[in-house]
MITOR-447194 format. One record per residue (C-alpha): residue in three letters; chain; x, y, z. Coordinates in pm, 1 decimal. Layout:
N
ALA|A|X|Y|Z .
...
//
This chain:
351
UNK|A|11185.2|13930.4|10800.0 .
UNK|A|11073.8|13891.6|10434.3 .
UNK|A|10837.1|13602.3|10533.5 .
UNK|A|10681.9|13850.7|10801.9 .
UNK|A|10622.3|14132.1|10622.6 .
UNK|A|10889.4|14302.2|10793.8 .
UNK|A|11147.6|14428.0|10502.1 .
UNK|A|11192.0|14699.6|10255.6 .
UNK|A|11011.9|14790.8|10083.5 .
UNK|A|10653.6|14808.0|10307.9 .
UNK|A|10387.5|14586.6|10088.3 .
UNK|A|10133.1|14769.7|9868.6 .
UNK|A|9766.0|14712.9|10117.3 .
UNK|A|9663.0|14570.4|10428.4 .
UNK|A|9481.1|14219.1|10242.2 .
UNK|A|9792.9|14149.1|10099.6 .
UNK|A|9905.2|14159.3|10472.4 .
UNK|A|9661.7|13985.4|10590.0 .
UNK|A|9765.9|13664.4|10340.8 .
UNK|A|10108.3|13701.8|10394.0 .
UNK|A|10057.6|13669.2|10727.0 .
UNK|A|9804.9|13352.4|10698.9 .
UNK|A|9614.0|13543.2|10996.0 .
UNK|A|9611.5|13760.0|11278.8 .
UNK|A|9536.4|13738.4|11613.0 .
UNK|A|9270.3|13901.8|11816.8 .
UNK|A|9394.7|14092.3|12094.4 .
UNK|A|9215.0|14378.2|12194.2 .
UNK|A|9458.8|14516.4|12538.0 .
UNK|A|9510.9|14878.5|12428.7 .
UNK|A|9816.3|14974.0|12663.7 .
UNK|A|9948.4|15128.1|12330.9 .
UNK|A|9696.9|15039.6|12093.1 .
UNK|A|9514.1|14708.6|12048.9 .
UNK|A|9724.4|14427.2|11903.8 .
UNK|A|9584.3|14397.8|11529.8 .
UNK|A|9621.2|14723.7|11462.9 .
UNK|A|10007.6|14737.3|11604.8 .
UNK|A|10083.8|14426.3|11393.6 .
UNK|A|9905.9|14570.2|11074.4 .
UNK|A|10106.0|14921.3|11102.6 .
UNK|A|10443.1|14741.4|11196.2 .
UNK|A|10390.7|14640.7|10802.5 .
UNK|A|10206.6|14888.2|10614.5 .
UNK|A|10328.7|15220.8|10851.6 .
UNK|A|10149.3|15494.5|10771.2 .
UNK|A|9947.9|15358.6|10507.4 .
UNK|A|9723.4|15187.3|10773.0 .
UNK|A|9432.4|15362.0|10875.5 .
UNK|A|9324.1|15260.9|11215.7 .
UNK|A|9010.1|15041.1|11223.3 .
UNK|A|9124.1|14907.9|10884.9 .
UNK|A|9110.9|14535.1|10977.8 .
UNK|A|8726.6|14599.6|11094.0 .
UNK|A|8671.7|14760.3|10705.1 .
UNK|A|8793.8|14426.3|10596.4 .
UNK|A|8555.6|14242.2|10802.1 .
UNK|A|8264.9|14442.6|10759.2 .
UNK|A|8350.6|14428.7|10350.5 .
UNK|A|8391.0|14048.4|10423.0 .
UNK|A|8738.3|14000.0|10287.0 .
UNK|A|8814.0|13869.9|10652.1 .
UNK|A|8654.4|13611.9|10897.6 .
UNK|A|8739.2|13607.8|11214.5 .
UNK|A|8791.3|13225.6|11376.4 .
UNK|A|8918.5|13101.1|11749.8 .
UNK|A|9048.5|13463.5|11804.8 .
UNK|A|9249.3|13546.2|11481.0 .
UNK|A|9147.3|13721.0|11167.7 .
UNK|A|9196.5|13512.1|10797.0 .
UNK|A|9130.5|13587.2|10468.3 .
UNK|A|8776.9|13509.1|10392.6 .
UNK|A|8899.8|13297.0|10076.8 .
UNK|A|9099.3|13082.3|10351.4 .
UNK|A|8804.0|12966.3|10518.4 .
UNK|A|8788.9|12646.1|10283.8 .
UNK|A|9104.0|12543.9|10506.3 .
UNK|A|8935.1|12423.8|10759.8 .
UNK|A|8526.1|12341.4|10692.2 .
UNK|A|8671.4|11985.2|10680.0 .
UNK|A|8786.7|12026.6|11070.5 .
UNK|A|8498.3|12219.3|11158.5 .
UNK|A|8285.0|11920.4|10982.0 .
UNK|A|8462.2|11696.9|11167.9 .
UNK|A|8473.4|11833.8|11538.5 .
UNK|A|8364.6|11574.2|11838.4 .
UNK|A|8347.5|11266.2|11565.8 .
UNK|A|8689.0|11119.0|11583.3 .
UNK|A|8906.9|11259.7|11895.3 .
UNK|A|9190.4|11199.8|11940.3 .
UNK|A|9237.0|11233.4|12277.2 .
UNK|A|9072.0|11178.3|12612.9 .
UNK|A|8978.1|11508.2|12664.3 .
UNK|A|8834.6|11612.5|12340.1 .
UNK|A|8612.8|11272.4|12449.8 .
UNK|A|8479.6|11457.8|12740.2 .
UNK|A|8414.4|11814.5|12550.3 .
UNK|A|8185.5|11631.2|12302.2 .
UNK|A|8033.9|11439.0|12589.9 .
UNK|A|7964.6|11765.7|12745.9 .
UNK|A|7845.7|11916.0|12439.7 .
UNK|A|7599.7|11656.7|12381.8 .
UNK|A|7474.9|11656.0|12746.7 .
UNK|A|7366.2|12037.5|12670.8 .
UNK|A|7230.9|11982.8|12354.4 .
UNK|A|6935.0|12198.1|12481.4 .
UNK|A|7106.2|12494.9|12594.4 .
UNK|A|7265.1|12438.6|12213.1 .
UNK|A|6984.2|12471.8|12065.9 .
UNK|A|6824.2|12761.6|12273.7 .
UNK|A|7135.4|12955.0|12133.5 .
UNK|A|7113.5|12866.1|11815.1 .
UNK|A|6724.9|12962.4|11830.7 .
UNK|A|6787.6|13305.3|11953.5 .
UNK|A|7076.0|13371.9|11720.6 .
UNK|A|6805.6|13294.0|11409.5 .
UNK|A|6570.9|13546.7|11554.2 .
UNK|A|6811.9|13810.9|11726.4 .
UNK|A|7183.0|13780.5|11579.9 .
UNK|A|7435.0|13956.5|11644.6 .
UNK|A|7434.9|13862.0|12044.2 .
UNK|A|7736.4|13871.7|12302.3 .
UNK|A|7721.9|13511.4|12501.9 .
UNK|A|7625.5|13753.7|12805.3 .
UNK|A|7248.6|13763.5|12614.2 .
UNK|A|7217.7|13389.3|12664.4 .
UNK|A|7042.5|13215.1|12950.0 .
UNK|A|7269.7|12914.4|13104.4 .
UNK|A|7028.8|12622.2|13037.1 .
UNK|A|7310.2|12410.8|13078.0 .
UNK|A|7213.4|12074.6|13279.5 .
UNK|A|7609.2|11972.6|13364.4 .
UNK|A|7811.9|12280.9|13474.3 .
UNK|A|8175.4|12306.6|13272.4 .
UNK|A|8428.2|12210.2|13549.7 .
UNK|A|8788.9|12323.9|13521.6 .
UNK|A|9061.1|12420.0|13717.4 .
UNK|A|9055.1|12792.1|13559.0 .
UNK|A|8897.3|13109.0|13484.5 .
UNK|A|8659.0|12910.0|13252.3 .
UNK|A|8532.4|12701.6|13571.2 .
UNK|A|8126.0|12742.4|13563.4 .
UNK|A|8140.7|12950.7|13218.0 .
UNK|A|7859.5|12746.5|13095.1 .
UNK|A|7760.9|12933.9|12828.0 .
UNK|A|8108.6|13106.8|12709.0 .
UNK|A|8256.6|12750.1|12664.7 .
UNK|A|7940.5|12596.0|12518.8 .
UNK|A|7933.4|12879.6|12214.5 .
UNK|A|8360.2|12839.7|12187.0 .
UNK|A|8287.4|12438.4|12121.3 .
UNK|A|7981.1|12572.6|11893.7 .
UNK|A|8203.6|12752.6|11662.4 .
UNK|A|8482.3|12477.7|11651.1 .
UNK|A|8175.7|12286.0|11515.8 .
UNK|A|8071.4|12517.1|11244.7 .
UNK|A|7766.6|12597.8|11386.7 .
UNK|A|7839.7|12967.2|11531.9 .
UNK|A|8048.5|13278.6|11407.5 .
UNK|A|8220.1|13584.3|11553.8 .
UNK|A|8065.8|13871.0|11356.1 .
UNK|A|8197.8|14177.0|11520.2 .
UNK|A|8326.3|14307.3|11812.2 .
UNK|A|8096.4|14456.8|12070.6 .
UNK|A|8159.8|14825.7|12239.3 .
UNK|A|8358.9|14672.7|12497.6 .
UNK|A|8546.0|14456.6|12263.3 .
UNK|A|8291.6|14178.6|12321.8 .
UNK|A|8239.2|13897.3|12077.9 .
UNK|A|7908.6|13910.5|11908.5 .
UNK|A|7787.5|13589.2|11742.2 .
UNK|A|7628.0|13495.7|11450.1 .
UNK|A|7486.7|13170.2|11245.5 .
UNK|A|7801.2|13047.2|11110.2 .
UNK|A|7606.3|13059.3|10746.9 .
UNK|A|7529.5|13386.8|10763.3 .
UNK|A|7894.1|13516.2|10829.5 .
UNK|A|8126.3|13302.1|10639.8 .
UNK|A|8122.8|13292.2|10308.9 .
UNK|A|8057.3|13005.2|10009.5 .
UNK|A|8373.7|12864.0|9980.1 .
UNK|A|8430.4|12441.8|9871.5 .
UNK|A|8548.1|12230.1|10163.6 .
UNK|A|8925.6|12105.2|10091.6 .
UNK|A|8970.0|11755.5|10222.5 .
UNK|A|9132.7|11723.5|10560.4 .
UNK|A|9445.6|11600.0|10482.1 .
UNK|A|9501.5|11831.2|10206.2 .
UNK|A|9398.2|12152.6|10435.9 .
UNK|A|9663.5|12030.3|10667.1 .
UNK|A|9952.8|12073.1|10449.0 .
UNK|A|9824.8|12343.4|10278.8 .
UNK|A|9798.0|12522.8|10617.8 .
UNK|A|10184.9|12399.2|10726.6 .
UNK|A|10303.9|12527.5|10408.1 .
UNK|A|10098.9|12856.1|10484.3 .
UNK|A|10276.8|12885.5|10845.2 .
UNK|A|10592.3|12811.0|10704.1 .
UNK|A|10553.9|13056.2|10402.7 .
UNK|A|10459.3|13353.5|10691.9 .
UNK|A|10749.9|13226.2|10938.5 .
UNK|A|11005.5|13122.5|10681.8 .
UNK|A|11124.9|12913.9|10930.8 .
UNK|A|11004.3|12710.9|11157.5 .
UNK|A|11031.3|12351.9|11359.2 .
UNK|A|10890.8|12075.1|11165.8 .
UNK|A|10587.8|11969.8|11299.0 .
UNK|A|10214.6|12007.0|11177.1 .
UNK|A|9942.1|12132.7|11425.1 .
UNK|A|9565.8|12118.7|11369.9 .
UNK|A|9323.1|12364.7|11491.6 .
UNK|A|9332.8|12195.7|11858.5 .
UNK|A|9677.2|12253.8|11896.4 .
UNK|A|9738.3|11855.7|11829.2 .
UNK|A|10065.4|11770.9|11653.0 .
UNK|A|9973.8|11563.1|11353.6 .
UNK|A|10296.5|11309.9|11309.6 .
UNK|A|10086.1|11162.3|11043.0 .
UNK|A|10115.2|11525.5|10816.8 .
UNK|A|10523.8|11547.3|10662.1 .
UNK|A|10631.0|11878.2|10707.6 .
UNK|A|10665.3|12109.6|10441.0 .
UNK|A|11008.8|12316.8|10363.8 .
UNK|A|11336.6|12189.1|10376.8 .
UNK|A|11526.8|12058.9|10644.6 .
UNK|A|11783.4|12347.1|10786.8 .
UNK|A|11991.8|12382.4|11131.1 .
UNK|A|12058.0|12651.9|11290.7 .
UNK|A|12404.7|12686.3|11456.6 .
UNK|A|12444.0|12670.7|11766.6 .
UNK|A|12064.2|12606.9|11837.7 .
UNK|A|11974.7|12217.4|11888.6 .
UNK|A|11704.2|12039.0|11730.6 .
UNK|A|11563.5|12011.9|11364.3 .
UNK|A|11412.6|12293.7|11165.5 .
UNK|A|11232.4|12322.1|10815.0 .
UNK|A|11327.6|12623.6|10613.4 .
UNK|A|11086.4|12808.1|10311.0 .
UNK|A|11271.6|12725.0|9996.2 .
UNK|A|11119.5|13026.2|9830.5 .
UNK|A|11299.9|13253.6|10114.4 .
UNK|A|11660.9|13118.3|10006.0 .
UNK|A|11940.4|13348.3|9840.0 .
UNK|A|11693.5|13634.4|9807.2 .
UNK|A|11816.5|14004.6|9872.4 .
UNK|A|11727.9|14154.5|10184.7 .
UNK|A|11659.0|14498.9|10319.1 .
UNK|A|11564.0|14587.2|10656.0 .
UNK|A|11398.3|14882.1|10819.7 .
UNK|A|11274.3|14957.8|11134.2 .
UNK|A|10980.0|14805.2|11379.2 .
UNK|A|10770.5|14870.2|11680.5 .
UNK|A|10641.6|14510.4|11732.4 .
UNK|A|10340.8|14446.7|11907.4 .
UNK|A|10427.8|14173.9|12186.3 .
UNK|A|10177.8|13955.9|12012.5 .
UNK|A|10352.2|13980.1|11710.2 .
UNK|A|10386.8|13659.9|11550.2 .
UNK|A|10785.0|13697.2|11483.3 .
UNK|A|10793.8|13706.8|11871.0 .
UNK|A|10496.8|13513.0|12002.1 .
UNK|A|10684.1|13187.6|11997.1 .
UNK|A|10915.2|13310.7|12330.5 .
UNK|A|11144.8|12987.7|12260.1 .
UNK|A|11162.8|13034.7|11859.0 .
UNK|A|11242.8|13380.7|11896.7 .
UNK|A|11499.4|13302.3|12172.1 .
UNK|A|11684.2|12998.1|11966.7 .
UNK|A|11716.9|13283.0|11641.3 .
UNK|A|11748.0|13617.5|11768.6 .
UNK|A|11927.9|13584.9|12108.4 .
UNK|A|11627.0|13788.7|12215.3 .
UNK|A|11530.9|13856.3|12645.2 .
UNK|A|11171.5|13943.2|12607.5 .
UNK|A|10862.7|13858.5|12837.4 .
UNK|A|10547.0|14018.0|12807.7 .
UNK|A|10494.9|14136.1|13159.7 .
UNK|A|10151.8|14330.3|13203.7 .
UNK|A|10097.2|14024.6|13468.7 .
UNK|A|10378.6|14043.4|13612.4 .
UNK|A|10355.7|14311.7|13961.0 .
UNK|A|10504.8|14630.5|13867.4 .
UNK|A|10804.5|14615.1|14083.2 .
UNK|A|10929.3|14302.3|13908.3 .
UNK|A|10892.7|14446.0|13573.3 .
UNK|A|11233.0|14528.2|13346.7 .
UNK|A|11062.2|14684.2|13031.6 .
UNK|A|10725.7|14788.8|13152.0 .
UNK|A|10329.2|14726.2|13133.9 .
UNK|A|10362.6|14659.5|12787.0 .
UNK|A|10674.5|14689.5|12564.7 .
UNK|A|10707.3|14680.2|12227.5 .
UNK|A|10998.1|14494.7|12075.8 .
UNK|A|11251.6|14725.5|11838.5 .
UNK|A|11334.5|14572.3|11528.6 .
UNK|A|11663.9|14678.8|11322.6 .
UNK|A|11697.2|14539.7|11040.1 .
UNK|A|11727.9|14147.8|11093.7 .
UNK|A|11805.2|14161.4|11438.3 .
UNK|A|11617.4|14244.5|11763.2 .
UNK|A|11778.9|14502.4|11909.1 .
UNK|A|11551.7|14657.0|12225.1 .
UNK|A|11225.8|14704.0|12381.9 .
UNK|A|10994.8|15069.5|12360.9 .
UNK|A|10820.4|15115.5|12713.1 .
UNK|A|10543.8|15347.1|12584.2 .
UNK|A|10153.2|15378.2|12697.8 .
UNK|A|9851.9|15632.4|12521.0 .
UNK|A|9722.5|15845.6|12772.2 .
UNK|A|9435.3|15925.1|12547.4 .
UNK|A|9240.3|16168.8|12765.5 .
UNK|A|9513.4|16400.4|12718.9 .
UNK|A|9647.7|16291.9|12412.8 .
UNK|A|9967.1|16169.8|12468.3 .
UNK|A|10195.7|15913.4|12363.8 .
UNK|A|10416.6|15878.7|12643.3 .
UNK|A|10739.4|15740.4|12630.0 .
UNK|A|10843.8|15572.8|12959.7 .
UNK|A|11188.5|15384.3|12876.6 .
UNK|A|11399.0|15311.6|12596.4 .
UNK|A|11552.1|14966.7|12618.6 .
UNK|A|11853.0|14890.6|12457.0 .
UNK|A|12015.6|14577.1|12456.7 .
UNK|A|12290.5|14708.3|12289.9 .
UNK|A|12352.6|15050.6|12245.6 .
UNK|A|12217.7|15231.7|11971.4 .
UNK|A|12393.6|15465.2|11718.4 .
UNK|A|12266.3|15797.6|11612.2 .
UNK|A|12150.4|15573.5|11284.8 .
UNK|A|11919.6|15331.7|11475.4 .
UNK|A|11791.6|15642.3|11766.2 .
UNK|A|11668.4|15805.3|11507.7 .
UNK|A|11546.0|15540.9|11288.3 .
UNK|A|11349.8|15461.8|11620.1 .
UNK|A|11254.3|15776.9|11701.5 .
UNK|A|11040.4|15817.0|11391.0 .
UNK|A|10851.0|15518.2|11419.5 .
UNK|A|10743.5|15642.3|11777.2 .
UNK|A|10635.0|15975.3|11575.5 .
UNK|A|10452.2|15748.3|11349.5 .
UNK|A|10281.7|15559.4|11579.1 .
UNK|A|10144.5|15861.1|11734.2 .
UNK|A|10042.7|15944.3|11434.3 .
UNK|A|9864.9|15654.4|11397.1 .
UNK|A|9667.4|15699.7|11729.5 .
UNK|A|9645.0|16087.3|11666.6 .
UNK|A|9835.5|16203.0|11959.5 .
UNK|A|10155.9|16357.6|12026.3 .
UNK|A|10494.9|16192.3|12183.7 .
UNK|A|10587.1|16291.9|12598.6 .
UNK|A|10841.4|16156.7|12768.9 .
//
């Protein structure tokens, strides 16, 4: 909890979140309220205004890269894997991305062209000039031009600058959204970064991930080797988290929330049921469209069913779940953070 922002006392401004945190992730579904903004008031309560990450953004203190928000001054983390993109894969099918890259290198440039002259632009303003169509299995199937500018800004070359009306991305020249920063050498940003995710998770499995999601065996782990009773497997621990004091409060998590996201982690340490299930049909729901998880101190101890009917300004409160059931202490500790989160999104609480 102290490693996530997530103990007494609440920390003194959102950048200081924002670094703790190493980065947040873009989610814009606004069942409640879009997922930035619920992970940003989780910490700073109601001493976040809403919008607040987009004041960072426009001021430039944050970037925003494959679909998370990270301090600006982090950015010198990974130039060297940007740099780097397509030139040495390691597997097969980052092969075939750069081959498909390369085989649109006109469409590329057209992109790039129009971004010089017309920046910011959604990938909806683009022509598909593509000459091989991107093939998959998924959504992406045919989505020429959306994959082509995703591969564009793993290369550097292209930048989210904003967020459109609709929540759209709207791209940029990479140069003319991120900021100067030096380029730390690969190996170096990939501890640095491990140390980062294990300073924000305190705890974690030990294993180092670049920005493709590729487990680099070749990186040691940072941390210390732990266990966890009763949970199999090896962990790494945050020496700097060890026999410090600890005070909890209370938290409406967003389901994106990184002390969640990991389904297993948070299984193996908090003994925690929790899918989100806004895919799921509504008949084979247990907690709703989209609940929030109820912290309690250091344990997990529920889920809020809750939507914003904003036409008629309403928070409304569909279900309380409670894994186990709450005293007056923790009903009423929850109960204010609903009125808080209202708050937040300027409406009132209905059940």
């Amino acid at each position: 909890m102290r490693a996530q922002v997530l103990a007494a006392p609440r920390p003194a401004d959102l950048l200081s979140v924002v670094r703790d945190l190493g980065s947040v992730q873009v989610d814009l579904t606004a069942a409640v309220a879009p997922s930035p903004e619920l992970v940003c008031w989780s910490r700073l309560g109601a001493a976040y205004p809403l919008g607040g990450l987009e004041d960072l953004r426009e001021a430039g203190e944050v970037v925003e890269l494959h679909g998370r928000l990270l301090p600006a001054e982090d950015l010198r983390l990974h130039r060297a894997e940007l740099a780097d993109w397509g030139r040495h894969p390691r597997l097969e099918w980052q092969e075939s991305v750069a081959e498909w890259v390369e085989a649109n290198d006109l469409c590329r440039r057209d992109i790039l062209d129009r971004l010089a002259e017309e920046a910011p632009l959604p990938a909806a303003a683009f022509d598909d000039t593509c000459e091989v169509p991107w093939r998959s299995t998924g959504w992406t199937n045919n989505q020429n031009v959306v994959r082509l500018i995703d591969f564009m800004e793993g290369r550097g070359e292209v930048a989210v600058t904003g967020r459109g009306e609709r929540g759209e991305r709207l791209w940029d020249l990479a140069d003319r959204v991120y900021p100067e920063t030096d380029t730390m050498p690969l190996e170096e940003a990939l501890r640095e970064r491990a140390r980062r995710s294990l300073h924000a998770l305190g705890l974690m499995r030990p294993k180092v991930f670049d920005l493709a999601g590729i487990q680099r065996k070749d990186i040691e782990p940072p941390g210390e080797p732990a266990v966890i009773e009763g949970v199999r497997g090896k962990w790494c621990v945050d020496p700097a988290q060890l026999d410090q004091p600890f005070k909890g409060r209370t938290a409406l998590l967003s389901p994106l929330d990184r002390l969640v996201f990991d389904r297993k982690r948070m299984a193996d340490t908090f003994e925690f049921d929790y899918q989100l299930e806004m895919y799921k049909p509504k008949a084979k729901r247990r907690w709703g469209y989209y609940a929030l998880p109820i912290l309690h101190g250091d344990r997990l101890v529920g889920k809020l069913d809750a939507s914003a009917d904003r036409p008629r300004g309403r928070l409304v409160v569909h279900a309380i779940h409670e894994d186990v059931p709450f005293s007056r202490t923790v009903r009423a500790a929850v109960d204010r953070e609903i009125r808080s989160l209202a708050r937040l999104l300027a409406i009132r609480v209905a059940s």
